[in-house]
C-alpha positions in Angstrom: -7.3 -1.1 -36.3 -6.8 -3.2 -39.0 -5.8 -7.1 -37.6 -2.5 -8.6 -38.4 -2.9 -11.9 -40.0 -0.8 -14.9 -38.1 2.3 -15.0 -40.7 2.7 -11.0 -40.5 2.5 -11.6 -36.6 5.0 -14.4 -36.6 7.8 -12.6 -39.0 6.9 -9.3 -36.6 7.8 -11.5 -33.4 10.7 -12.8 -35.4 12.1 -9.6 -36.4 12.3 -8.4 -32.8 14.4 -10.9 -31.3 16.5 -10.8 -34.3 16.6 -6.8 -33.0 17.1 -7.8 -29.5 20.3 -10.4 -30.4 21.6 -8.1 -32.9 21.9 -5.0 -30.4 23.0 -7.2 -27.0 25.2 -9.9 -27.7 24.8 -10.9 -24.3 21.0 -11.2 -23.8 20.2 -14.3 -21.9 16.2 -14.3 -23.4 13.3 -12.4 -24.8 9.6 -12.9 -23.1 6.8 -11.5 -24.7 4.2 -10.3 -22.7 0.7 -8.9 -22.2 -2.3 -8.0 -24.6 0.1 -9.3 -27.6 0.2 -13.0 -25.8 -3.8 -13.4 -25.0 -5.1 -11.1 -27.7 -3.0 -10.8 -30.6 -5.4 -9.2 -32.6 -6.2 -6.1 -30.3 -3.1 -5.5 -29.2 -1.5 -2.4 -29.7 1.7 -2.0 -28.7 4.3 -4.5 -27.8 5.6 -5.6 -24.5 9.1 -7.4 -24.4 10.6 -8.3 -21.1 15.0 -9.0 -21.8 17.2 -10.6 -19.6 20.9 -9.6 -20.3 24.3 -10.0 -18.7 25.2 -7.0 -20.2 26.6 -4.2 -18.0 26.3 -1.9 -20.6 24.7 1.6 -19.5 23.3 2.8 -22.6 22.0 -0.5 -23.9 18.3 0.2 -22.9 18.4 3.2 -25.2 19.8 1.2 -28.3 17.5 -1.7 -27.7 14.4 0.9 -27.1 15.0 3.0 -30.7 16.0 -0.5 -32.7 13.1 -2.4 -31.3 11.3 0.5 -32.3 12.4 1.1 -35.9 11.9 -2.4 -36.4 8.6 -3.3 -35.1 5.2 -2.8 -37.0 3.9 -1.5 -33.6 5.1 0.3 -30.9 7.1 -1.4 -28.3 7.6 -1.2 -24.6 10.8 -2.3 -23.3 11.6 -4.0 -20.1 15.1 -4.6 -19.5 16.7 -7.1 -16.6 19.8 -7.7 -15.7 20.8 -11.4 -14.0 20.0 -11.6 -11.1 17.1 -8.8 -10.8 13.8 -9.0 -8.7 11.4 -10.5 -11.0 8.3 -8.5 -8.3 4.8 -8.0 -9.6 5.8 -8.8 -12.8 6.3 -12.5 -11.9 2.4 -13.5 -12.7 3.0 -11.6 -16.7 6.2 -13.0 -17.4 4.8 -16.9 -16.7 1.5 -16.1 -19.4 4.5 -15.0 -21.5 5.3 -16.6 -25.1 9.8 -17.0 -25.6 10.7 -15.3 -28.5 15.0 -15.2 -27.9 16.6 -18.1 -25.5 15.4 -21.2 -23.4 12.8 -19.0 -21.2 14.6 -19.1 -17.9 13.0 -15.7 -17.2 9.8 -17.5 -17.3 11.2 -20.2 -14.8 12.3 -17.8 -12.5 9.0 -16.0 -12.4 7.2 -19.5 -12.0 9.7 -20.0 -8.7 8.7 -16.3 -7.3 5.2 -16.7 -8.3 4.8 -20.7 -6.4 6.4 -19.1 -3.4 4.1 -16.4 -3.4 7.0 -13.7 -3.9 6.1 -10.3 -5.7 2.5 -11.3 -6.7 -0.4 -8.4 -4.7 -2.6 -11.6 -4.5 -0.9 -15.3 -4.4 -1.8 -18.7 -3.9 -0.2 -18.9 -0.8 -2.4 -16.1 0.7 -5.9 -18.4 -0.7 -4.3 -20.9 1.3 -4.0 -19.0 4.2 -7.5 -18.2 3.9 -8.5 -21.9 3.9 -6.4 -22.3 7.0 -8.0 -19.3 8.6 -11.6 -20.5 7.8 -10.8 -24.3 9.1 -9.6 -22.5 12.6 -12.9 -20.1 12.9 -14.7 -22.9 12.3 -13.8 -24.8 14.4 -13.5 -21.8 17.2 -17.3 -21.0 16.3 -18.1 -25.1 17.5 -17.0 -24.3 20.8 -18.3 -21.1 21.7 -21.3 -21.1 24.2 -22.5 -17.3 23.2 -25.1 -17.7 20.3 -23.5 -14.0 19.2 -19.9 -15.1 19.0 -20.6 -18.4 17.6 -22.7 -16.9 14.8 -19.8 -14.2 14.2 -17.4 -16.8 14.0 -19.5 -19.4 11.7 -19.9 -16.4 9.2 -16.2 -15.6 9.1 -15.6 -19.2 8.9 -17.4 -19.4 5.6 -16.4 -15.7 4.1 -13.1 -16.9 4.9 -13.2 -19.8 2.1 -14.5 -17.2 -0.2 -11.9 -14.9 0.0 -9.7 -17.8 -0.8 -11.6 -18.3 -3.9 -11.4 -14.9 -4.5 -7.8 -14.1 -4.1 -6.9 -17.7 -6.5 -8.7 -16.1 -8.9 -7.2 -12.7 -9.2 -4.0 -14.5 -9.4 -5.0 -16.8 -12.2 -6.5 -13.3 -13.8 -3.7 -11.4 -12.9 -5.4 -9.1 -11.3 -3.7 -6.3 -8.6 -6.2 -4.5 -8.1 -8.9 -5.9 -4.5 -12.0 -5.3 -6.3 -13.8 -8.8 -7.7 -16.6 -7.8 -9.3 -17.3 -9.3 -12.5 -14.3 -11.5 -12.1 -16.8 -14.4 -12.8 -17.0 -13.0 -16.2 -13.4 -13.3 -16.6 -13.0 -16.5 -15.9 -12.5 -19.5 -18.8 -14.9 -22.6 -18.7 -16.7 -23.4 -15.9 -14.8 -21.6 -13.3 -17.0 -18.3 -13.9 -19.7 -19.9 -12.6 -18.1 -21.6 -9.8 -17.1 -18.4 -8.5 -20.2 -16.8 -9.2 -21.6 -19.6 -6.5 -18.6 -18.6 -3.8 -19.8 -15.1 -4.1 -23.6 -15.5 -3.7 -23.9 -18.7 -0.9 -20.3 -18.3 0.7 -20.1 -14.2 0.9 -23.7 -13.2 0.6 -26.0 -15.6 1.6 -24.0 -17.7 4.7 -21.6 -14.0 5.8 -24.0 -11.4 4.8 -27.3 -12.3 5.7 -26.6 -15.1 8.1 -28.7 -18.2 6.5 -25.9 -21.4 7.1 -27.7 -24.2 8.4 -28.1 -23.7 12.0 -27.8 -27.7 12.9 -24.4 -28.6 14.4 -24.2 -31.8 11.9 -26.0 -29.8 9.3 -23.1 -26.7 9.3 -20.1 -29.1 9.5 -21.4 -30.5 6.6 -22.2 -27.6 4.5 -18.5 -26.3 5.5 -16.5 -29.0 4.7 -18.1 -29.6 0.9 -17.5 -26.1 0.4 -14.0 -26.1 1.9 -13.5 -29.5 -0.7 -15.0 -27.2 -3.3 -12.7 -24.5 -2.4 -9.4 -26.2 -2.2 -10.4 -27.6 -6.0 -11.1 -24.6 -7.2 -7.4 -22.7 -6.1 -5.3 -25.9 -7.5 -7.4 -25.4 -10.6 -6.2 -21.5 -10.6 -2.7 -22.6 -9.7 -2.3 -25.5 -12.4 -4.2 -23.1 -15.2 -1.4 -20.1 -14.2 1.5 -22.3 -14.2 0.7 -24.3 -16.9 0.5 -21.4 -19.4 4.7 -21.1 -19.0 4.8 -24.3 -20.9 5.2 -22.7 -23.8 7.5 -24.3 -26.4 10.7 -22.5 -27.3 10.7 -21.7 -30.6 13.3 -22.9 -32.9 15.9 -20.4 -34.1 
């Protein structure tokens, strides 16, 4: 596929909102979405999320065939009216890029995804993780059976991962449970960072059992990785909700 150099791109993006405001005189905004967002230059298709007053039955079709006719690519069409569910689209719409309006989709899909509304994995379910690993921890300290304390230090720990874990889908975008080679995925540092949740927090202290075995020395270990933890999903949160800042472009 041959790549679209950045002016074609830009007078392509152009051309469909011009589309979009030419067809629905009501249309609140246009959000562009997906593969033509992050990788402009393997994308394939299109994906244009429009919010619209209109009450109009048949307008999906006419926006659908014009957006079509006028697009270099092929374009998928998602249309809302005011006031619909936002869902599991919520976590898309706020890595989107405004090409029609002020991008109050985008602001309603930042409130959905902070309250944890719509999204398979959410920030508010890593949190719950933190607070789940903080009480098995501190269950496991007062256990007198070696087996049950044990247990309970290992889920303390697995616990914090999964936290990890589930921060980072969001920030991916990710639906789907499976988390390997998510550390691949992720930008800067935060691959690695990961990579060192899976293999001490779920492997080496839940799997296989080797956290320090010293009261002092396991309180410790639990609360720098807890700290490390906690860093890591406000990271993921403030990457995610910082990429709806997107300027508006000017008409």
């Amino acid at each position: 596929m041959a790549v679209v150099a950045a002016p074609e791109r830009e007078m392509a993006l152009q051309s469909l909102a011009d589309t979009v405001r030419a067809v629905d005189l009501q249309v609140r905004d246009v959000v562009l979405i997906g593969s033509a967002v992050y990788a402009p230059d393997l994308a394939r298709d299109y994906d244009l999320v429009v919010t619209t007053a209109s009450s109009r039955g048949d307008l999906f079709v006419d926006l659908y065939d014009a957006l079509n006719q006028a697009a270099n690519m092929p374009v998928d069409l998602i249309l809302r009216h005011l006031g619909d569910k936002i869902g599991n689209l919520a976590r898309a719409i706020i890595c989107g890029r405004v090409l029609l309006g002020e991008g109050e989709t985008i602001e309603e899909a930042r409130m959905v995804y902070e309250e944890g509304g719509g999204a398979v994995a959410s920030f508010k379910e890593a949190e719950a993780c933190l607070r789940i690993g903080k009480e098995d921890f501190a269950a496991a300290i007062r256990y007198d059976d070696p087996e049950m304390k044990d247990r309970r230090f290992r889920s303390a720990f697995d616990s914090l991962f999964h936290g990890a874990r589930i921060a980072a889908q969001t920030c991916l975008g990710k639906t789907e449970t499976k988390w390997g080679g998510m550390a691949r995925e992720l930008p800067g540092p935060y691959g690695k960072e990961f990579r060192d949740f899976t293999d001490t927090l779920h492997i080496f202290f839940y799997y296989e059992g080797n956290y320090p075995k010293d009261l002092q020395a396991v309180e410790r270990e639990f609360d720098q990785w807890k700290t490390r933890v906690e860093d890591f999903i406000e990271e993921m949160r403030r990457r995610t909700l910082d990429r709806a800042d997107t300027d508006v472009p000017e008409r």
